[in-house]
C-alpha positions as CSV (number, residue, x, y, z in Angstrom):
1,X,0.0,0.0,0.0
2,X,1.4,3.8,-1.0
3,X,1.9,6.3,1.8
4,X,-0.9,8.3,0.4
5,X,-3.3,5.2,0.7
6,X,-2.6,4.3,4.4
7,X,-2.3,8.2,5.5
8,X,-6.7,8.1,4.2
9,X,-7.3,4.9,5.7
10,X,-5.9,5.9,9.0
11,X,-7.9,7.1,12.1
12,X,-7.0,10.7,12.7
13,X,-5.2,10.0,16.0
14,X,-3.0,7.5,14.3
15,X,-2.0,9.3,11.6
16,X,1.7,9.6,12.7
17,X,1.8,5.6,13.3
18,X,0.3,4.9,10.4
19,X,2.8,7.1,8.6
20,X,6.2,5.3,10.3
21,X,4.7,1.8,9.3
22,X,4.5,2.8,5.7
23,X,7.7,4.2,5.6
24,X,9.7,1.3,7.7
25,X,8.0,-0.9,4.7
26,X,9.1,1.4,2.0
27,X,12.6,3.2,2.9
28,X,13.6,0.9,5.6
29,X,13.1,4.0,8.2
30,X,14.3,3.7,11.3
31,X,12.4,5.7,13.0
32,X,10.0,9.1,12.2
33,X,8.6,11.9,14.6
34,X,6.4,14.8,13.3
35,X,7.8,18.3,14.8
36,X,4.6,21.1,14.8
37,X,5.4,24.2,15.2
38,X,3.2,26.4,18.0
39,X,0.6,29.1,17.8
40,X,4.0,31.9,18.9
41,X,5.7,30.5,16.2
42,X,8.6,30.2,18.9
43,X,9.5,26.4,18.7
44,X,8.5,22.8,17.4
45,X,7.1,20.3,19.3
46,X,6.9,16.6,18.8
47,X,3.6,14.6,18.9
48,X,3.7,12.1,20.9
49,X,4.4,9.2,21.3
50,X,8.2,10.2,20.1
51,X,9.8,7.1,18.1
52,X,13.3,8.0,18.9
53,X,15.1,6.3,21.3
54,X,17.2,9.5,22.4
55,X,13.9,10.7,22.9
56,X,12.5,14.5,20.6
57,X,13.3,17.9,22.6
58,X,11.8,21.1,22.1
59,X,13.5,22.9,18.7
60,X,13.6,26.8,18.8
61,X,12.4,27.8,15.4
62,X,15.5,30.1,14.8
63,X,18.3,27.5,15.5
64,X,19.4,23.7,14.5
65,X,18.6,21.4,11.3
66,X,14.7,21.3,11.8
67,X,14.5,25.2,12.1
68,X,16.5,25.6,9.0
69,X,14.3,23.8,7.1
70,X,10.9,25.4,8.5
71,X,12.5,29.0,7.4
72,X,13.7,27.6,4.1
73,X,11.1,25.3,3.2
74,X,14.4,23.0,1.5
75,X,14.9,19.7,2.9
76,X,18.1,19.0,4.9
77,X,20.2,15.4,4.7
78,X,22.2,15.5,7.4
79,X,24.8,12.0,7.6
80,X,24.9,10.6,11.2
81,X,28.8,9.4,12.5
82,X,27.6,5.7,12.6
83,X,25.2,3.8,10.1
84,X,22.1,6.2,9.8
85,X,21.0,9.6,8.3
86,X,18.9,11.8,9.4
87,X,16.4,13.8,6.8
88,X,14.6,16.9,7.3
89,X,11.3,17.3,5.7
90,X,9.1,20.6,5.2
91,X,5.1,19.9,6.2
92,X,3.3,22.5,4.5
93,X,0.2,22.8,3.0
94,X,-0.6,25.3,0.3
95,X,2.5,27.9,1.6
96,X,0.8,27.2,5.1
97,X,3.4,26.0,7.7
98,X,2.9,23.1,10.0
99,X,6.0,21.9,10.8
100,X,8.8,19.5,10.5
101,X,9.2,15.8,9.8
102,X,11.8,13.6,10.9
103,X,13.3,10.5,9.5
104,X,16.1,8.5,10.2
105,X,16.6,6.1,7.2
106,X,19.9,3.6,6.8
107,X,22.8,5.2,5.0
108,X,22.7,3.5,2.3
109,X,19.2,4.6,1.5
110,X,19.9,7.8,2.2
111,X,20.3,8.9,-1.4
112,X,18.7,12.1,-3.2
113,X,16.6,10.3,-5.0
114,X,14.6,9.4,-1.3
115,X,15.3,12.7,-0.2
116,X,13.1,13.8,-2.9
117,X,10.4,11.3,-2.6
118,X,10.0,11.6,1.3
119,X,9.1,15.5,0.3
120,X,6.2,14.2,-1.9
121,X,5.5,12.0,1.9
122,X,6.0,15.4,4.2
123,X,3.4,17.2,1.4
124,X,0.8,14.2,1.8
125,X,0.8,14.1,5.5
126,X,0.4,18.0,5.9
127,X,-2.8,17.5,3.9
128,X,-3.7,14.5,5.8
129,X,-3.1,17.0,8.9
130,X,-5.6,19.6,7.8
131,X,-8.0,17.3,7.5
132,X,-7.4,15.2,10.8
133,X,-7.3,18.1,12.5
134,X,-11.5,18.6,12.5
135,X,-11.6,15.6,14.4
136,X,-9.1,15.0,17.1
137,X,-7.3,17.5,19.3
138,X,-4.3,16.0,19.6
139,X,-2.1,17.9,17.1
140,X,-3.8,21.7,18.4
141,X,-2.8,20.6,21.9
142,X,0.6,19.8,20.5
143,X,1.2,23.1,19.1
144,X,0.4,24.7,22.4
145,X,3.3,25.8,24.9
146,X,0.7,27.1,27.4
147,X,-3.1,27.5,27.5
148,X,-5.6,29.7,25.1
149,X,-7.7,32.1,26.7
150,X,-11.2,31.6,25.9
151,X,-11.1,34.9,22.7
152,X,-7.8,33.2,21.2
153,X,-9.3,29.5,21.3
154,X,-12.4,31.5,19.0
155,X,-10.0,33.7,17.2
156,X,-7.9,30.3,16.0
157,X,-11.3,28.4,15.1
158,X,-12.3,31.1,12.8
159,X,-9.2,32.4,11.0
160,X,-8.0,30.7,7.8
161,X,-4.6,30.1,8.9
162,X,-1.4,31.8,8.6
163,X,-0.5,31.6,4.5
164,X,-1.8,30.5,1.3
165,X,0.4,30.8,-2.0
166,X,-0.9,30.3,-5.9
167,X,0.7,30.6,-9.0
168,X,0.7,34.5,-9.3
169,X,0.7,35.4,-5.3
170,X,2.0,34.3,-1.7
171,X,0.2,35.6,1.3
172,X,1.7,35.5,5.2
173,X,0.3,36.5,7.9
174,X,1.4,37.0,11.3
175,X,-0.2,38.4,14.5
176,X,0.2,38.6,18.7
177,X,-0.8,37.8,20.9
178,X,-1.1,34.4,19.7
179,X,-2.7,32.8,23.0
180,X,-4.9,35.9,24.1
181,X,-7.2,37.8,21.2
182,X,-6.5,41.2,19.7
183,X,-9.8,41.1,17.7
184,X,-8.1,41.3,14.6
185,X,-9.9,39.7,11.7
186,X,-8.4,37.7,9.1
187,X,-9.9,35.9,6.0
188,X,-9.1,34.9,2.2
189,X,-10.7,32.9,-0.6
190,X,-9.3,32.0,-4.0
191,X,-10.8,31.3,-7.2
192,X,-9.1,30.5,-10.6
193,X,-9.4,34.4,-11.4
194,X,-9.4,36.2,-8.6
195,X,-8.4,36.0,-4.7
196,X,-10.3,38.2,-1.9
197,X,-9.1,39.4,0.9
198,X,-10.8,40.6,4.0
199,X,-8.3,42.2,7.4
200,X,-9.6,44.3,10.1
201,X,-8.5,46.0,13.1
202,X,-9.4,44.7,16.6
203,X,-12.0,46.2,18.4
204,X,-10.4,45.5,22.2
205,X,-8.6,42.6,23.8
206,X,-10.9,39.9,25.1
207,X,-13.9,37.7,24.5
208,X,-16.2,40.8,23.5
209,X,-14.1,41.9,20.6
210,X,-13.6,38.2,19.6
211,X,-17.3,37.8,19.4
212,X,-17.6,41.3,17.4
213,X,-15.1,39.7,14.6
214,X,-16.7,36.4,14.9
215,X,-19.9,37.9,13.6
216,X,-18.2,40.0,11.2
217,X,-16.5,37.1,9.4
218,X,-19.3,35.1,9.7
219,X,-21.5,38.1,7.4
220,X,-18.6,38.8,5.4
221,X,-18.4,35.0,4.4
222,X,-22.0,34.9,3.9
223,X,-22.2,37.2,1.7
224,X,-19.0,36.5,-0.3
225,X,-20.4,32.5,-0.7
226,X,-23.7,34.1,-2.2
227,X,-22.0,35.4,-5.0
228,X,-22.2,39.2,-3.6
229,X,-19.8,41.6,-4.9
230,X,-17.4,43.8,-2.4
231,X,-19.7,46.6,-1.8
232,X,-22.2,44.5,-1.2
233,X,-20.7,42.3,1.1
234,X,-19.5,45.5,3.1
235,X,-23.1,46.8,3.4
236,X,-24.5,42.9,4.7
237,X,-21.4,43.3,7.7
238,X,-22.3,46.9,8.1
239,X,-26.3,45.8,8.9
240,X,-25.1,42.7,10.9
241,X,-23.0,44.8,13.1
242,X,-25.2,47.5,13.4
243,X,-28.3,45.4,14.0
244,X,-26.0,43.9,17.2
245,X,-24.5,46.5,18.6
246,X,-26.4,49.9,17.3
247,X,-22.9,51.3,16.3
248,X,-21.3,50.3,19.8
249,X,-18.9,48.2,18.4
250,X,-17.6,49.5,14.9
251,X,-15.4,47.6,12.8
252,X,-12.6,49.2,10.9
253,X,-11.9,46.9,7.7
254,X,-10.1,46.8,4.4
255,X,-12.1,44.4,1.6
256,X,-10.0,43.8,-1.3
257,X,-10.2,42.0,-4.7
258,X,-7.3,41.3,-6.6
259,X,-7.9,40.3,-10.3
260,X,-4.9,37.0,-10.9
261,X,-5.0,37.6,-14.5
262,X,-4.4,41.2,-14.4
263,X,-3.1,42.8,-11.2
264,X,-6.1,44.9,-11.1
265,X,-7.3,45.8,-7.2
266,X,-10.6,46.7,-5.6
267,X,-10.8,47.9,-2.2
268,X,-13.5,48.9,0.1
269,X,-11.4,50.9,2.5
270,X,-14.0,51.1,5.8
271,X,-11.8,52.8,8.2
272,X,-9.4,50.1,7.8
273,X,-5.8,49.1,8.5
274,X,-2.9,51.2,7.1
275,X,-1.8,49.2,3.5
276,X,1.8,49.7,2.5
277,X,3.6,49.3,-1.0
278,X,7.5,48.2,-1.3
279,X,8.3,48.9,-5.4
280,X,12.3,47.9,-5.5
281,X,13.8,50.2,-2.7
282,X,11.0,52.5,-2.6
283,X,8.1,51.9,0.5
284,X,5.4,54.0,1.3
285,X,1.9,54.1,2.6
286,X,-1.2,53.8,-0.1
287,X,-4.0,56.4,1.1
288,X,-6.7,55.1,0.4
289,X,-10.4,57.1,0.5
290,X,-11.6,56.0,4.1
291,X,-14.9,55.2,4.3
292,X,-17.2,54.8,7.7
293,X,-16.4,51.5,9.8
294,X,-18.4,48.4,9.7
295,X,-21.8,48.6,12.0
296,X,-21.1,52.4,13.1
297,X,-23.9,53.7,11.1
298,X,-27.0,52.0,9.9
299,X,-27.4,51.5,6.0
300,X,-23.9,53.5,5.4
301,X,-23.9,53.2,1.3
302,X,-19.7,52.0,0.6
303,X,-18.0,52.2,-2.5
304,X,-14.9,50.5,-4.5
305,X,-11.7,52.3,-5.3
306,X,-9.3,50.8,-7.9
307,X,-5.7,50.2,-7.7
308,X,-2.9,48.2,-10.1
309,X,0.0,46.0,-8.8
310,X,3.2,45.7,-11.4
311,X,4.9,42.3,-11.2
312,X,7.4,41.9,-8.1
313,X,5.5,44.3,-6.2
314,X,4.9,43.9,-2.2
315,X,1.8,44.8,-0.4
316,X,1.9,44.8,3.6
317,X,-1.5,45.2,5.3
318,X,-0.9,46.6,9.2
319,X,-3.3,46.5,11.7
320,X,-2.2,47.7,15.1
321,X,-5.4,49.7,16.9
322,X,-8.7,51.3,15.9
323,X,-7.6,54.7,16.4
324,X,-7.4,57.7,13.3
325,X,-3.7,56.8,12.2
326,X,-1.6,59.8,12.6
327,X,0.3,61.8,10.1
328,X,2.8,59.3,7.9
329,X,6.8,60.4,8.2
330,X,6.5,61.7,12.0
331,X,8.9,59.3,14.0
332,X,7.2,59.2,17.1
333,X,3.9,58.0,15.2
334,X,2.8,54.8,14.6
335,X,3.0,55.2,10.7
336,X,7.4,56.4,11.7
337,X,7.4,52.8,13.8
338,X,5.8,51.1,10.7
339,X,8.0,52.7,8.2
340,X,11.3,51.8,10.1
341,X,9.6,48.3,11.2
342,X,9.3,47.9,7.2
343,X,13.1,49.1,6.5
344,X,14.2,46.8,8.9
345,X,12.8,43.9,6.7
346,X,13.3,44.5,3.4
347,X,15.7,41.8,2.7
348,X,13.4,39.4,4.3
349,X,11.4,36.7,2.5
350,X,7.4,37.3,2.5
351,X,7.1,34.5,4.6
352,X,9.3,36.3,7.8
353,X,8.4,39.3,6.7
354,X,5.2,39.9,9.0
355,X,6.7,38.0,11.5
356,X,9.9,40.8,11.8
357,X,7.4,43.5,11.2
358,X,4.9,42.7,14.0
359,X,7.8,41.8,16.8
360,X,9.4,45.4,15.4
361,X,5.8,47.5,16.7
362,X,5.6,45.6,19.5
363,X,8.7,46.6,20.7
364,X,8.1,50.1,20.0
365,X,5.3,50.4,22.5
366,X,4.7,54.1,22.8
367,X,3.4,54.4,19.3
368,X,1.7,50.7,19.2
369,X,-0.7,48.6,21.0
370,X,0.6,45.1,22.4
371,X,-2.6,43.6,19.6
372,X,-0.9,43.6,15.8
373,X,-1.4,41.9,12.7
374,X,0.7,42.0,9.4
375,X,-0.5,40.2,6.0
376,X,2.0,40.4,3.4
377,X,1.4,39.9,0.0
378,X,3.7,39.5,-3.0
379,X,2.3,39.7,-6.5
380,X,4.6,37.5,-9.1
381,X,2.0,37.4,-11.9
382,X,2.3,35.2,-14.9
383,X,4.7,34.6,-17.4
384,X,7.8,36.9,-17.4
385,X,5.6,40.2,-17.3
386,X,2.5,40.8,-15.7
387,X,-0.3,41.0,-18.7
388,X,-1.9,44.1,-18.8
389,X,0.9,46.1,-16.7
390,X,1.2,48.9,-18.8
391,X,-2.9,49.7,-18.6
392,X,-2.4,49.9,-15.0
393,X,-2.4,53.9,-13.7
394,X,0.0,54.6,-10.8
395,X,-1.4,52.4,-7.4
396,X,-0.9,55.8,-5.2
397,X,-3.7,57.1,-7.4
398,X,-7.0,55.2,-7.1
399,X,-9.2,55.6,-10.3
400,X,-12.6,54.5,-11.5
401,X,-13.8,51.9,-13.9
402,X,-13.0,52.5,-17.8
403,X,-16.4,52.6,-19.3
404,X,-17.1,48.7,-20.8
405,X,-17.6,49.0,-24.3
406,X,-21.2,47.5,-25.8
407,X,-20.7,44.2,-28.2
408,X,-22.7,46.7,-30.6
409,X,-20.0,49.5,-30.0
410,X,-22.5,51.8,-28.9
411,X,-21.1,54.3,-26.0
412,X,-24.7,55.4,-23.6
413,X,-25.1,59.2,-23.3
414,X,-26.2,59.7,-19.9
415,X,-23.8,61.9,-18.5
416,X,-20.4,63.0,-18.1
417,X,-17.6,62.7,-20.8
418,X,-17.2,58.8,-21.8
419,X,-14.0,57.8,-23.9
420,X,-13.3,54.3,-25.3
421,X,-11.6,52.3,-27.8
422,X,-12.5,49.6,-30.0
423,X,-9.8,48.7,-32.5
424,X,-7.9,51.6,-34.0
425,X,-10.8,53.6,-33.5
426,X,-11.5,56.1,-30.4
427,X,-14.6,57.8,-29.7
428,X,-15.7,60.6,-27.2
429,X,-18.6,61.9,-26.1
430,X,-19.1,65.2,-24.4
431,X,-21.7,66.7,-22.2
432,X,-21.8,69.9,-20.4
433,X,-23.8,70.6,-18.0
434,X,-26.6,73.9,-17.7
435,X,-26.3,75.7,-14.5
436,X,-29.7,75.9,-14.6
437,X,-30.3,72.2,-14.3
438,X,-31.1,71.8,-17.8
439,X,-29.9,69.2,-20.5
440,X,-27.4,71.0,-23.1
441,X,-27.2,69.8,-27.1
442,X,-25.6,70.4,-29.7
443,X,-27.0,70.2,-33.5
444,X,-24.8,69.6,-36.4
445,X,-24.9,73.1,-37.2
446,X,-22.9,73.6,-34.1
447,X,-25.2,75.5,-32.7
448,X,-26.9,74.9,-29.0
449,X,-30.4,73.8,-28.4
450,X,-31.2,73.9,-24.2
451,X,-34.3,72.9,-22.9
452,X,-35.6,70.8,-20.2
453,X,-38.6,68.2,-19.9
454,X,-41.8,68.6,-18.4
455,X,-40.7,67.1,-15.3
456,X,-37.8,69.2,-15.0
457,X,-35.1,66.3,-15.9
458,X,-33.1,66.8,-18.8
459,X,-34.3,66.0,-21.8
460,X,-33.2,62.3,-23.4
461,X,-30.3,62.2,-26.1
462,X,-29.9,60.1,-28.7
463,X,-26.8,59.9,-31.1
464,X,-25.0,57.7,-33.9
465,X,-21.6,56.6,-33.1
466,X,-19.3,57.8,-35.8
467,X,-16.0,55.3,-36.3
468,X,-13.0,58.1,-37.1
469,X,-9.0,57.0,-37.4
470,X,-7.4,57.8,-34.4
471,X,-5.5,60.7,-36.8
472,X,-9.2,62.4,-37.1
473,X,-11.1,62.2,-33.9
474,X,-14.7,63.4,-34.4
475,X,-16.5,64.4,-31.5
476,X,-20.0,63.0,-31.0
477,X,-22.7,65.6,-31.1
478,X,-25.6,64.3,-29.4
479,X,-28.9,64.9,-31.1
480,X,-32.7,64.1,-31.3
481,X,-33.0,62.4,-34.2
482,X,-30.6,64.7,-36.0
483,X,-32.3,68.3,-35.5
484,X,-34.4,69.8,-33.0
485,X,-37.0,72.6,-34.0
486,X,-36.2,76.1,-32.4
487,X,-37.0,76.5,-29.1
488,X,-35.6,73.0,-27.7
489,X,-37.1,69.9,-26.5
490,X,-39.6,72.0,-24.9
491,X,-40.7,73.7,-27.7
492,X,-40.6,70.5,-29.7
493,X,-43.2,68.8,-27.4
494,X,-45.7,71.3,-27.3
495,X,-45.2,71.0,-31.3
496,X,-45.9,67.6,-31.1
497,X,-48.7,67.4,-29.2
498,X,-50.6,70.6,-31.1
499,X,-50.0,67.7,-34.4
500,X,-51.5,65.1,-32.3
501,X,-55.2,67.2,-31.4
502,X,-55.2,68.4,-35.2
503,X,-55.0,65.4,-36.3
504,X,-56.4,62.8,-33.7
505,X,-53.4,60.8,-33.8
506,X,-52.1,59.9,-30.7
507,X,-48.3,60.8,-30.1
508,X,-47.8,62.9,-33.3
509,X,-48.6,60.3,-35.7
510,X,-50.4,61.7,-38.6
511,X,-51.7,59.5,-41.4
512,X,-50.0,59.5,-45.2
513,X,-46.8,60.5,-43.5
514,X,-44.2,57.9,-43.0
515,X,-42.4,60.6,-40.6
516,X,-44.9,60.7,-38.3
517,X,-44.9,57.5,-36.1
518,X,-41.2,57.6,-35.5
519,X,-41.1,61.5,-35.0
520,X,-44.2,61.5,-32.7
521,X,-42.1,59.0,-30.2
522,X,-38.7,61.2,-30.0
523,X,-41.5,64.1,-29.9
524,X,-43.0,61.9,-26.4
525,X,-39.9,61.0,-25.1
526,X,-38.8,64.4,-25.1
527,X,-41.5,66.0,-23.2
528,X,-41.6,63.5,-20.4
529,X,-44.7,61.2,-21.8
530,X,-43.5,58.7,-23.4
531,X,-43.3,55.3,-21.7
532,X,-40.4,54.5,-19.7
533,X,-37.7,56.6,-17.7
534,X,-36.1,59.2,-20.6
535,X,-32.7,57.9,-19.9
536,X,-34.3,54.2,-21.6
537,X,-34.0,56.1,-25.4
538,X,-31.5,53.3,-27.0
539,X,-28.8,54.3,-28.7
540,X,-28.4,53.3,-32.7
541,X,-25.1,52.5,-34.7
């Protein structure tokens, strides 16, 4: 039977003996112990019962053969004095670190060749971990060096974990206290095309704030599993919270989407923590448009702001306290701690990169609080350039959507001044508008034509898209129907219906003219009668 075979079969307490069978039939092991690392990421502790007859002691993450190969993620071959090697194997799951395995193999099966199949054995049996882990609690009391208070065994129970890595992106995370609760809030979920990303600041030490991010994760993943965009999902935690606590206990949180194929970001910056970029040698702090917090206000209405990552680039996501962060560059503020806490890792990997960051604050107490959490993200993108990095406008300034182009390359002429591309072809509509409130157009003629509908909105436009080389660009002149009569849409309504009494056609239609109909609707829409909002008048090529 394969490792993989009798690591499933296995009862979840069993897992580690289960594990040493297979490999004393396979390698000729002498022995195997599982090292997990604990919830301070301070050392690694061997389950029990420990196979080796010299017995398994406690291994500081920082020094020795087993806390190499936790930092590195490389396994380690280290050849004994007598007749036995010793291998070091990474267990990680997904970027997420669990620990280190153990096996002592004969030397003359210590070869690379085994080295690199036992890695393939420490991969299955982090898996195998992950999933024995819902059912037994022998491997969470392992990892513990003392006891959780009750708020740090809920915060542990409803965070994802401490890293996930794809393709395009790795993602560490790091926070203390580990065995208390901050309140910080921590989620992700990944897709094919896009990952989402959810942190928060704490809202106090203890079980109250632990129950305030519990129900805030719980709406945020609610809504997120229902298929509901970022601003959505913002406003379903907002109601939640609110609906609780009547704005006693707001939430600040930073809800982010990053696009996989592109680099593109949305965020729904609610008060949240302070987000970083390190470009090369340059770091420095993104502002972001801050928005209210989570469940301080009923129905707040949120919005998205848009951002671009180039390939190689580093976000860090710090939340230390639920206080306005002061002025960046000031030493003695918490945005000077971060900056230096930041300069002090740069060389780091993204994987001890939060770690060094969050020890860094903590030690800098006058600026901090002792509850911090650091996410650190580093974007790799695809291939050997990011597709779509030179669309992407600079990340300090957030911008909004490009208008999305029709199939029938129409542009709608609702408002503002649009501006798209489809081929070699760019087209532009403009639109002023009145200070008195009133629609503005333009004839062919040039010259303008103001009026206003009966119910005081402005009147509906209609033009035809004219495809121009980008060497002559043709503004678009919108138009009813090509001309107006003098006088405006106004004008042109009271026309219309005058036609209608004379001749007892409804709408303007007139018999024996083939104008009519079609005239008589543009005629309705313009004054405000004709079915529908004015703002439905299609658009024609």
């Amino acid at each position: 039977m394969t490792v993989e075979g009798a690591l499933r079969g296995a009862a979840p307490h069993l897992l580690l003996d289960s594990l040493r069978t297979s490999l004393a039939h396979l390698y000729a092991a002498v022995c195997a112990d599982l090292l997990l690392i604990d919830y301070g990421f301070t050392s690694l502790r061997p389950v029990e019962p420990v196979q080796t007859p010299a017995g398994m002691p406690h291994v500081p993450v920082d020094s020795g053969p087993a806390g190499h190969v936790l930092r590195t993620q490389q396994p380690y071959l280290f050849r004994d004095v007598g007749l036995t090697a010793t291998v070091y194997l990474p267990v990680t799951v997904r970027g997420d670190r669990f620990g280190v395995l153990v096996v002592v193999l004969p030397t003359e099966r210590a070869t690379p060749e085994t080295t690199d199949s036992l890695v393939r054995v420490a991969e299955t049996l982090g898996h195998a971990l992950r999933v024995a882990d819902r059912h037994t609690d022998l491997y969470r009391r392992t990892r513990r060096t003392r006891a959780l208070s009750v708020a740090g065994e809920m915060q542990w129970d409803t965070l994802p974990g401490r890293a996930c890595s794809g393709p395009a992106f790795d993602l560490h995370a790091y926070w203390e206290p580990a065995y208390t609760s901050g309140g910080h809030l921590l989620d992700w979920s990944v897709t094919e095309d896009e990952l989402l990303l959810v942190v928060a600041d704490g809202t106090g030490p203890g079980t109250p704030a632990a129950l305030v991010s519990t129900l805030a994760l719980t709406a945020i993943r609610n809504a997120r599993r229902a298929g509901l965009d970022l601003v959505a999902q913002a406003s379903l935690t907002d109601q939640a919270l609110y609906g609780q606590y009547r704005g006693k206990s707001p939430l600040a949180a930073l809800l982010v989407r990053l696009d996989l194929t592109t680099g593109g970001i949305e965020a729904v910056d609610a008060g949240s923590p302070t987000l970083w970029r390190i470009r090369g040698a340059l770091t420095e702090r993104i502002e972001l448009d801050r928005q209210l917090p989570l469940g301080m206000f009923e129905d707040t209405v949120y919005a998205t702001q848009r951002l671009g990552l180039l390939r190689g680039d580093r976000l860090v996501f710090v939340a230390c306290g639920t206080d306005e962060p002061p002025a960046a560059g000031d030493p003695g503020t918490a945005d000077g701690s971060v900056a230096r806490a930041l300069a002090g890792a740069g060389r780091l990997s993204g994987a001890d990169t939060p770690r060094a960051v969050v020890r860094a604050l903590r030690d800098a107490r006058r600026a901090t609080p002792d509850a911090v959490l650091v996410l650190c993200l580093d974007w790799r993108g695809h291939g050997p350039g990011t597709p779509g990095e030179e669309r992407h406008e600079d990340p300090l300034r957030p911008h909004r959507r490009p208008p999305e182009m029709p199939p029938d390359g129409v542009i709608p002429v609702a408002g503002g001044v649009g501006t798209a591309k489809r081929g070699k072809a760019e087209y532009e509509v403009p639109s002023r508008a009145h200070p008195s409130g009133r629609g503005e157009y333009q004839r062919h003629d040039g010259r303008d034509h103001r009026g206003a509908s009966s119910t005081g909105a402005p009147a509906v436009r209609e033009c035809r898209l004219r495809r121009r080389s980008p060497q002559r660009r043709h503004r678009l002149r919108p138009c009813l129907h090509g001309r107006l009569p003098r006088g405006g849409p106004a004008r042109a309504a009271r026309t219309g219906a005058g036609r209608a009494r004379r001749t007892g056609a409804a709408g303007g239609q007139r018999t024996g003219d083939q104008r009519g109909p079609a005239r008589g609707r543009l005629l309705q829409a313009a004054a405000g009668t004709a079915p529908g909002h004015p703002g439905d008048l299609g658009l024609r090529r």
